[in-house]
C-alpha positions as CSV (number, residue, x, y, z in Angstrom):
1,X,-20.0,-52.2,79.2
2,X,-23.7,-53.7,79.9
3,X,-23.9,-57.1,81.2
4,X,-25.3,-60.2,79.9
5,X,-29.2,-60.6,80.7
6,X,-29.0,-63.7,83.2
7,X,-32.1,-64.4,80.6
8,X,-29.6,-65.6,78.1
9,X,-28.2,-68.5,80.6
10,X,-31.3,-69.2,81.0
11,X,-32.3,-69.7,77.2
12,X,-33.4,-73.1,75.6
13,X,-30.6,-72.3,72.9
14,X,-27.7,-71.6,75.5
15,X,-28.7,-74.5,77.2
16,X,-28.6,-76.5,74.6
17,X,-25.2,-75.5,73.1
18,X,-23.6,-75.9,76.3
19,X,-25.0,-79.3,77.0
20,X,-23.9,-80.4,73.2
21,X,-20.3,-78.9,73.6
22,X,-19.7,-80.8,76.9
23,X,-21.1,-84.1,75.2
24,X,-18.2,-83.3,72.9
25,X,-15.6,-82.3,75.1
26,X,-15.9,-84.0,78.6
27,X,-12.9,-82.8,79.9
28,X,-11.1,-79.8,80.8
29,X,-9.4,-78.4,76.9
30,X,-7.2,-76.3,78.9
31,X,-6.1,-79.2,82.1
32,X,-5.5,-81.2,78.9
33,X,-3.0,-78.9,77.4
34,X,-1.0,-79.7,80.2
35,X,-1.1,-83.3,80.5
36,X,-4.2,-83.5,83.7
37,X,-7.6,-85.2,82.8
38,X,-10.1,-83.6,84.4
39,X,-13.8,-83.5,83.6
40,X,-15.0,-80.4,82.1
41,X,-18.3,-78.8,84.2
42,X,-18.5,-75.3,82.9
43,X,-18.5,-74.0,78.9
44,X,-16.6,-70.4,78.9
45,X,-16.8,-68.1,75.7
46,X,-13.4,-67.3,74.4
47,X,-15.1,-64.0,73.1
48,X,-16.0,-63.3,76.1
49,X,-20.0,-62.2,76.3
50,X,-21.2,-58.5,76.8
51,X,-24.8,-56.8,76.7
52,X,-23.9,-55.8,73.1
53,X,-22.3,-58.7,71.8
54,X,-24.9,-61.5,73.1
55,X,-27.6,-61.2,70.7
56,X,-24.8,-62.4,68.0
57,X,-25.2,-66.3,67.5
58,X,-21.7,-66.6,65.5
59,X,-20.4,-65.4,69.7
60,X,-22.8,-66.9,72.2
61,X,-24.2,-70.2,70.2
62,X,-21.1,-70.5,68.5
63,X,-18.8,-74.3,69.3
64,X,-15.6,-72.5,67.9
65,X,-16.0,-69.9,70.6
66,X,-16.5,-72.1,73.3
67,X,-14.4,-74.0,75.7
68,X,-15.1,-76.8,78.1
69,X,-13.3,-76.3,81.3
70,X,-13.2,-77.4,85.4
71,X,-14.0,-75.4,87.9
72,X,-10.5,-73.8,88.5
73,X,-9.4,-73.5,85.4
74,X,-13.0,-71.7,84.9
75,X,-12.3,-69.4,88.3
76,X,-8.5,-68.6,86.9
77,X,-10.1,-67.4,83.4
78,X,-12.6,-65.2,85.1
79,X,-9.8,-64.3,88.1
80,X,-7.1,-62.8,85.3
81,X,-10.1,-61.1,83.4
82,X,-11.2,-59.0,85.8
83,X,-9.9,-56.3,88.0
84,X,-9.3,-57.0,91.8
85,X,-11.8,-55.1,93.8
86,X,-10.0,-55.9,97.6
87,X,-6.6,-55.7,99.1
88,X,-5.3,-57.6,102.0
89,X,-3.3,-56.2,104.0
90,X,0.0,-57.6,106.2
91,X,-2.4,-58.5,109.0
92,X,-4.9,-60.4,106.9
93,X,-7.3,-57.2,106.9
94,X,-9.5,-57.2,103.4
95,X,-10.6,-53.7,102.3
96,X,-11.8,-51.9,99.2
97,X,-9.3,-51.2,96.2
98,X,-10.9,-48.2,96.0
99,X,-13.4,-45.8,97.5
100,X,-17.4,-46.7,97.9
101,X,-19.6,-44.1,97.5
């Protein structure tokens, strides 16, 4: 899967969109959920963005596929997405899920 062009985050139109959706949704959607009020600080895609899907308006421009949210909710999102790299061991030691080469 390609990654998203950090040209994209940098875009007029991202920036933009994200600063309108946070106008609109100052806290955290998902801290609210539960009851917490915390201000929102990041905008994640639900749809989640890839090289081939970024181009698409109705995906990255788009307010029903976005989601105001706090730092840690926005770290737990990405942190479930994607696969651990590291392991610790039982004395603290951090080393590589798998091979480098």
């Amino acid at each position: 899967m390609r990654s998203v062009p950090k040209s994209f985050y940098n875009s007029q139109a991202w920036k933009g969109c994200r600063e309108t959706y946070l106008q609109l949704h100052p806290l955290c959607e998902d801290c609210m959920m539960r009851g917490i009020y915390k201000p929102a600080e990041h905008v994640h895609h639900m749809t989640w963005l890839t090289g081939d899907n970024y181009t698409d308006p109705e995906i990255s421009l788009n307010h029903a596929n976005l989601k105001a949210v706090c730092v840690d909710c926005h770290n737990r999102e990405h942190a479930q997405k994607q696969p651990r790299r590291y392991r610790v061991d039982e004395l603290g030691r951090v080393s590589p899920l798998f091979d480098v080469k």
